[in-house]
ROBA-446685 format. One record per residue: residue number from 1; x, y, z of N, C-alpha, C in turn. Coordinates in steps of 0.1 Angstrom, whole numbers, plus 5000, padded with zeros to 4 digits. Each point is the difference from the previous one (the first is absolute). Layout:
// ROBA-446685
<NUM, <X, Y, Z>, <X, Y, Z>, <X, Y, Z>>
...
This chain:
// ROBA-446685
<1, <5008, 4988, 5000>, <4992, 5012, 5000>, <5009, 5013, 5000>>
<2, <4993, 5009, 5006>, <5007, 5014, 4996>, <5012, 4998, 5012>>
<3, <4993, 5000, 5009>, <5013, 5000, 5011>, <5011, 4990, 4996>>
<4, <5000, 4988, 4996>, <5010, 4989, 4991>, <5006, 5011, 4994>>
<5, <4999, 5010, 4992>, <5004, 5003, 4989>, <5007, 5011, 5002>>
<6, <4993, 5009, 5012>, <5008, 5012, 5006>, <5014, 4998, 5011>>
<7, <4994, 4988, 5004>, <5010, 4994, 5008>, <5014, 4997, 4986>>
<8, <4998, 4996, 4996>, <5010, 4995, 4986>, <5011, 5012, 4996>>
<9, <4988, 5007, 4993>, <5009, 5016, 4998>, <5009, 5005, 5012>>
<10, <4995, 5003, 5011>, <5006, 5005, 5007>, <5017, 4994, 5003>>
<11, <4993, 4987, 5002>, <5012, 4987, 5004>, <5012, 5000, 4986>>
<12, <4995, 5005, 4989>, <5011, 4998, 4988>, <5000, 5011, 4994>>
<13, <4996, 5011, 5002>, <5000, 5011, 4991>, <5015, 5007, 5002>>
<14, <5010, 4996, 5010>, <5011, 5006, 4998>, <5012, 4988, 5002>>
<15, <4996, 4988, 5000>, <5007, 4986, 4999>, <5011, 5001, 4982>>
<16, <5012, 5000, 5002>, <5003, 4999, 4986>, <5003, 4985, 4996>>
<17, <4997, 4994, 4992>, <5005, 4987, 5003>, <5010, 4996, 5003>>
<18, <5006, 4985, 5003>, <5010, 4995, 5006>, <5000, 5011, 5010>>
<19, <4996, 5007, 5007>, <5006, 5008, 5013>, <4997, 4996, 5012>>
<20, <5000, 4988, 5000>, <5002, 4997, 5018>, <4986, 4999, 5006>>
<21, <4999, 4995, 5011>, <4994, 5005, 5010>, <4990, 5014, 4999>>
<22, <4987, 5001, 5002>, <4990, 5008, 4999>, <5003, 5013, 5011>>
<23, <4998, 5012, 4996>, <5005, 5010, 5006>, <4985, 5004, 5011>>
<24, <4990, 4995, 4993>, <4990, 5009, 5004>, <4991, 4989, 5003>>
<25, <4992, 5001, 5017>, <4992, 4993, 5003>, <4986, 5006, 5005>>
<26, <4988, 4993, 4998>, <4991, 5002, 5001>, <4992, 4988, 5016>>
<27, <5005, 5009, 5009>, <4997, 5000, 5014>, <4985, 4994, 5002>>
<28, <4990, 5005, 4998>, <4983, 5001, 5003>, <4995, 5010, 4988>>
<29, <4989, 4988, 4997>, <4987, 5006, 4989>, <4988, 5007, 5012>>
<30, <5003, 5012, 4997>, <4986, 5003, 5010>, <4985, 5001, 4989>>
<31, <4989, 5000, 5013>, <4990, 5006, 4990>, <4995, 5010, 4994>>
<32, <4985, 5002, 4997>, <4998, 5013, 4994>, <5002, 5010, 5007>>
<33, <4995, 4999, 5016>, <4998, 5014, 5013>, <5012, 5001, 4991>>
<34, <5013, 4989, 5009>, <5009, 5010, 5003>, <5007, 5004, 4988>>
<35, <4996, 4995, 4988>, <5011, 5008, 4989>, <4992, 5011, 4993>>
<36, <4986, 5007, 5009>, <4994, 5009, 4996>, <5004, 5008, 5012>>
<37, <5007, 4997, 5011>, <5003, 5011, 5011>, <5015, 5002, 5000>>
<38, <5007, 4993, 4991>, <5013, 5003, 4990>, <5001, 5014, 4989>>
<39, <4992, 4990, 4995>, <4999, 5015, 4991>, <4990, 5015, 5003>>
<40, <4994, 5000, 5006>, <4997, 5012, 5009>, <5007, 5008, 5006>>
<41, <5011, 4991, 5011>, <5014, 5009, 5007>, <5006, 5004, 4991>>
<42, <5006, 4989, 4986>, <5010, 5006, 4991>, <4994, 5014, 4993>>
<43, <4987, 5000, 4997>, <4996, 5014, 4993>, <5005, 5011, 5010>>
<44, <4998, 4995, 5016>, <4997, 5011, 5006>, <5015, 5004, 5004>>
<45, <5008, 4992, 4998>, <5014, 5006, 4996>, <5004, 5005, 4992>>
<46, <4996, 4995, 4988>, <5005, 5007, 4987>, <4995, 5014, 5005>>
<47, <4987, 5003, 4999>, <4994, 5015, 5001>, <5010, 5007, 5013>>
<48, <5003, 4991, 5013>, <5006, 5006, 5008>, <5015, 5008, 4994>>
<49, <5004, 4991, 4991>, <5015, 5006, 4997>, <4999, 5004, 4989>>
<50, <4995, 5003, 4989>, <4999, 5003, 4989>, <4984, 5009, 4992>>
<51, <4995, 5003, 5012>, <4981, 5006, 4996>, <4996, 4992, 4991>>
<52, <4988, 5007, 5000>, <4989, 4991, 4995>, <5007, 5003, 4986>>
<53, <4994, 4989, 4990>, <5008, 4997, 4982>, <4986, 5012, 4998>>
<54, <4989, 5003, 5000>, <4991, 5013, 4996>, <5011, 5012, 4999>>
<55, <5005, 5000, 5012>, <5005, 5014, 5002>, <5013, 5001, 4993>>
<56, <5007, 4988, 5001>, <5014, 5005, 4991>, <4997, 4997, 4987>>
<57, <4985, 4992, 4991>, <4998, 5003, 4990>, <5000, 5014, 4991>>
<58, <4991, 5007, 5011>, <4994, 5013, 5003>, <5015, 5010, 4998>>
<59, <5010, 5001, 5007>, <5010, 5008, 5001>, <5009, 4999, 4987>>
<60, <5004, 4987, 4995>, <5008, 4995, 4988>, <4987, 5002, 4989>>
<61, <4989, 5004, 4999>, <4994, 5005, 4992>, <5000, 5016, 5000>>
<62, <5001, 5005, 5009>, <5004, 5013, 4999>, <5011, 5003, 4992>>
<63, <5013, 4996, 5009>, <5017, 4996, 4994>, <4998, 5000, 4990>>
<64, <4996, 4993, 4999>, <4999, 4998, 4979>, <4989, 5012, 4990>>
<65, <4994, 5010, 5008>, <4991, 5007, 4991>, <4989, 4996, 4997>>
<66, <4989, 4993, 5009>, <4993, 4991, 4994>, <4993, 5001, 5012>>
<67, <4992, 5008, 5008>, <4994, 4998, 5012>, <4985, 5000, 4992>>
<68, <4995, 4991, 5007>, <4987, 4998, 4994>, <4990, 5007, 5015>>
């Protein structure tokens, strides 16, 4: 299924062949809660260190001459 398949990528997406031993392990598959209260915090960091993407849309559309 999907998780089979995400699990996969993860696990070989930076594997070059013959290279040994796997660099990257996959600890615990959590559920939906918690990989929807994952991505929640990570937004509310990104906006914490970087504002909200509206607003620096908003600014680099100015920068550029282009304020709508």
């Amino acid at each position: 299924g999907l998780v089979d398949r995400l699990r996969h990528y993860f696990l070989s997406y930076k594997q070059l062949p013959g290279a040994g031993a796997r660099k990257v392990q996959i600890a615990e598959v959590y559920g939906r809660e918690e990989a929807v209260e994952v991505i929640r915090r990570s937004i509310e960091d990104y906006r914490a260190k970087f504002g909200a993407p509206e607003e620096r849309a908003r600014k680099l559309r100015e920068m550029l001459g282009d304020a709508r």
